[in-house]
N, C-alpha and C positions, 0 to 999 in steps of 0.2 A: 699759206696761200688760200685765197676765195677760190670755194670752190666753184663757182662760176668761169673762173678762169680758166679752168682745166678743160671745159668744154669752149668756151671762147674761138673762134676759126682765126688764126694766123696767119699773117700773111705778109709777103716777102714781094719785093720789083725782082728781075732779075740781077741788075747791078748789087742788091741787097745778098741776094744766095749766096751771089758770085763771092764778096763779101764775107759771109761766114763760113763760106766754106774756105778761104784761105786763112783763117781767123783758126778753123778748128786744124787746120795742116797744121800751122804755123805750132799751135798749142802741144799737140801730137807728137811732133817729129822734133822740135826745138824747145818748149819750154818744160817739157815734163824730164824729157833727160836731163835738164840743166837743174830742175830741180830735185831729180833722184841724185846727183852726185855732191846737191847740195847739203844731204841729208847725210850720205855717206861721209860726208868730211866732218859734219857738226858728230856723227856717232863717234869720233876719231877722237874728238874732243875729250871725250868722258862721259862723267854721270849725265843721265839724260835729264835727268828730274827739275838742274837744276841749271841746261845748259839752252841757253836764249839762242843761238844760232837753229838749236833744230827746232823746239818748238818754234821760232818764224819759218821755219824752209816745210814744216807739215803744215801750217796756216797755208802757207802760199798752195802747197801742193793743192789742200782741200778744194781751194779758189779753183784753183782751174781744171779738176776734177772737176767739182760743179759748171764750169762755164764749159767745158766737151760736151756735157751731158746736156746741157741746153741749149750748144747748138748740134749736138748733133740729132735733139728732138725737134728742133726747129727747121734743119733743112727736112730731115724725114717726114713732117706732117704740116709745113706751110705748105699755102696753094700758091705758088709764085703768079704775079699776077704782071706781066710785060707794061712797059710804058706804053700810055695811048696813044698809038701812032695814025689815027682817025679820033675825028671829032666826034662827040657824043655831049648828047644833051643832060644824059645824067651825070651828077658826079658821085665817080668808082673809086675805089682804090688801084690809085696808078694816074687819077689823073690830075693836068694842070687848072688851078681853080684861079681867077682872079676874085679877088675881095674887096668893099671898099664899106669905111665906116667913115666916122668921123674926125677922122687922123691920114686918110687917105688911102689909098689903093695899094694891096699888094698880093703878090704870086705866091701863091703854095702848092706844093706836091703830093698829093695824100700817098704815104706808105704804111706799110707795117712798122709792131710798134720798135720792133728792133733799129731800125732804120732813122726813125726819127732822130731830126735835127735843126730846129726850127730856124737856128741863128744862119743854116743854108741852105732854109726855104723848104724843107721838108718837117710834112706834121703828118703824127699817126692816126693811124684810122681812127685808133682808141682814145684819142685825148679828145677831150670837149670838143673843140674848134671843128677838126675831125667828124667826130661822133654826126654834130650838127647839120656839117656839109655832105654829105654820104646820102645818095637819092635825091639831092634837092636839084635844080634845076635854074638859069639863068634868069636873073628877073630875080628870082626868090628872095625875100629878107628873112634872113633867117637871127633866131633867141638863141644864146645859149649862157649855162651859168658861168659866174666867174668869181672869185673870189671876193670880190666888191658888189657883187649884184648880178645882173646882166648883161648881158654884151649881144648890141645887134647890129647888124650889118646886111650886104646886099651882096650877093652871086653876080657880079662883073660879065666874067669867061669865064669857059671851061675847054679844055683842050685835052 
């Protein structure tokens, strides 16, 4: 991990929390027992060394070890940030941004980066696009990089 990241501000809509925190229930109370009994059946098995049922059911377990642990530092330390329910002229995270380039106009969401999903209109703070639109203001054309070059466009709305 960059350690940039570590200090990074994260950040959650409320729909998002709501989100991970049934994500880390879910993990918690149903997917960890399901995977400690699967572990107890692969020990049932025999030799461990050489028995593929447990080494996958400890893989699995590590996963989602790690995935508790990240969200349960993510609802702890994001700043949940409510959907803009008033206009504003700057764009936040939380808010709805119209865009228009050369392909046409379209609506995005700025959330955290957990949340992103760009195929249903939601993009993270952190990704380019994001990054780009974050302070800018209607009117604006705004650069940013992209894989091919640059990519510019124009701040439509913001809601």
């Amino acid at each position: 991990m960059n350690n940039s990241n570590l200090f990074t501000k994260k950040y959650l809509t409320t729909e998002g929390r709501q989100k991970a925190e049934e994500e880390l229930y879910y993990l918690k109370t149903e997917k960890r027992p399901l995977i400690a009994e699967k572990i107890e059946t692969a020990k049932e098995l025999g030799d461990l060394s050489e028995n593929a049922e447990y080494a996958e059911a400890k893989d699995e377990q590590a996963f989602v070890e790690a995935r508790i642990l990240e969200l349960t530092n993510l609802i702890k330390y994001a700043e949940v940030v409510p959907h803009q329910t008033k206009v504003s002229d700057i764009v936040n995270v939380g808010s709805t941004v119209t865009i228009e380039d050369e392909t046409g106009q379209r609506t995005y969401i700025i959330v955290g980066f957990n949340e992103a999903n760009p195929s249903a209109g939601k993009i993270s703070n952190e990704s380019p696009l994001g990054q780009a639109l974050l302070g800018r203001r209607v009117g604006e054309i705004v650069s940013f990089q992209i894989p091919s070059g640059f990519k510019k466009l124009t701040i439509i709305a913001i809601k």
